[in-house]
Structures are given as C-alpha cells and as structure tokens.
C-alpha positions as a Python dict, from the first residue, in 0.01 Angstrom:
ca = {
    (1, 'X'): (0, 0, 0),
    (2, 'X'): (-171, -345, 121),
    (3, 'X'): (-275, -414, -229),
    (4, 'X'): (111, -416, -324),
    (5, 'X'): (191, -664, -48),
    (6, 'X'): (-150, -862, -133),
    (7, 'X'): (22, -872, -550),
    (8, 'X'): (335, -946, -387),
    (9, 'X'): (286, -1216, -164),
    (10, 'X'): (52, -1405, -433),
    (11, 'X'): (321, -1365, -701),
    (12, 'X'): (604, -1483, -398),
    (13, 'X'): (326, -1767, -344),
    (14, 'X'): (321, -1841, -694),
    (15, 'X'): (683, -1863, -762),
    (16, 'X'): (731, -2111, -468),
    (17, 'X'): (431, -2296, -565),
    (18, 'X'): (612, -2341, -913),
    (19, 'X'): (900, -2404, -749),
    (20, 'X'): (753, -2662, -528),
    (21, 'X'): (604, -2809, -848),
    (22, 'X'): (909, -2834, -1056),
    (23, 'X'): (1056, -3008, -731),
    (24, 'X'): (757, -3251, -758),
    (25, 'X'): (833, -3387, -1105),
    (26, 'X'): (1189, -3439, -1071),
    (27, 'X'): (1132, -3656, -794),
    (28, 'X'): (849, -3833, -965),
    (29, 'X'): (1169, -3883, -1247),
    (30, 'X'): (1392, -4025, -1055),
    (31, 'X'): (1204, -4270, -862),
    (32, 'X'): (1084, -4418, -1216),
    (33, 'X'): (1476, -4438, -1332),
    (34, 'X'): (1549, -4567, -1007),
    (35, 'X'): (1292, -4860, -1016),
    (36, 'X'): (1389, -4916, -1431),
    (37, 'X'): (1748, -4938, -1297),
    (38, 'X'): (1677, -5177, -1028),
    (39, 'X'): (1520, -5354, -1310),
    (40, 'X'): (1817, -5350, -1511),
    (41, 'X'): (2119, -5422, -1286),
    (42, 'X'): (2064, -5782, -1209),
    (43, 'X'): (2033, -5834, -1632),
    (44, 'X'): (2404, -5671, -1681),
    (45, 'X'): (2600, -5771, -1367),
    (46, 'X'): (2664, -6052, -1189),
    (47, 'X'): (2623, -6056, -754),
    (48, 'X'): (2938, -6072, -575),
    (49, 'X'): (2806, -6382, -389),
    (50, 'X'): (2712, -6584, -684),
    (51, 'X'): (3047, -6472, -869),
    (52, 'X'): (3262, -6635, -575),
    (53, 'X'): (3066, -6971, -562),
    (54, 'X'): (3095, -6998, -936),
    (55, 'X'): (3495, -6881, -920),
    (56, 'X'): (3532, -7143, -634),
    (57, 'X'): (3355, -7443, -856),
    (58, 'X'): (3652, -7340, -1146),
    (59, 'X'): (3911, -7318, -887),
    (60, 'X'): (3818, -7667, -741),
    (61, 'X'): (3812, -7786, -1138),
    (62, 'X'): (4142, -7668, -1226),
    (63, 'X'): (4311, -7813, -907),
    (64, 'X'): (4148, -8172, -1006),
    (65, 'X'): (4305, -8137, -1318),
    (66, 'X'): (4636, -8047, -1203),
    (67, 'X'): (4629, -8335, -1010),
    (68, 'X'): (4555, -8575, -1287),
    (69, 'X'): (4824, -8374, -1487),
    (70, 'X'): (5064, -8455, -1202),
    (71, 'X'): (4980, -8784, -1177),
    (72, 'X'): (5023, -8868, -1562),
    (73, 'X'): (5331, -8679, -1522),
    (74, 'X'): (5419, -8905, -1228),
    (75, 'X'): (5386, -9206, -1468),
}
C-alpha cells in the first residue's frame, strides 16, 4: 500500500511539475511578444498627443487661409 501512494504522489508531482513547466514557457512567450509589440506600436500609430498638436497646426493653417480667401473676396 505505501508504495502505491509513493508511485502516486511522484506521478501527481510529475504532472504538476509539467504543468508548472508548460505554464513557464507561455509566459516566457508572451513577455517576448509583448516587448516586440511595444517595439512595434510607436512604428504603425501615431500618439494621441502628437496627433492633436499636428491637427491644431492644420486647423490654424486653414483658418489663415480662409481669411485671406475672405479678404480677396472682400476686394
């Protein structure tokens, strides 16, 4: 009888230990795709701070021009 629950705990140890393992790598995985995407991001999409400055320089453009529209217009 104790050498069943000696196999059986070493083969319950051995699952969880494979388990454990398995556990291991995927987390290994992700934390390389995370830092590749961190890479990546900042290449394909623009921040929303630097996308309202730049939106703000074309909006003050356009409104000069109006004016100068309106003011040939005026003319």
């Amino acid at each position: 009888m104790p050498d069943i629950l000696v196999t059986v705990s070493w083969a319950v140890m051995g699952v969880i230990g494979w388990f454990v393992r398995v556990l291991w790598e995927a987390d290994k995985e992700l934390r390389q795709d995370l830092a590749k995407l961190r890479e990546e991001i900042p290449k394909e999409y623009v921040n929303r701070d630097d996308y309202r400055g730049d939106i703000q320089e074309i909006k003050q453009m356009l409104r000069s021009i109006f004016e100068r529209l309106d003011e040939k217009a005026d003319k």
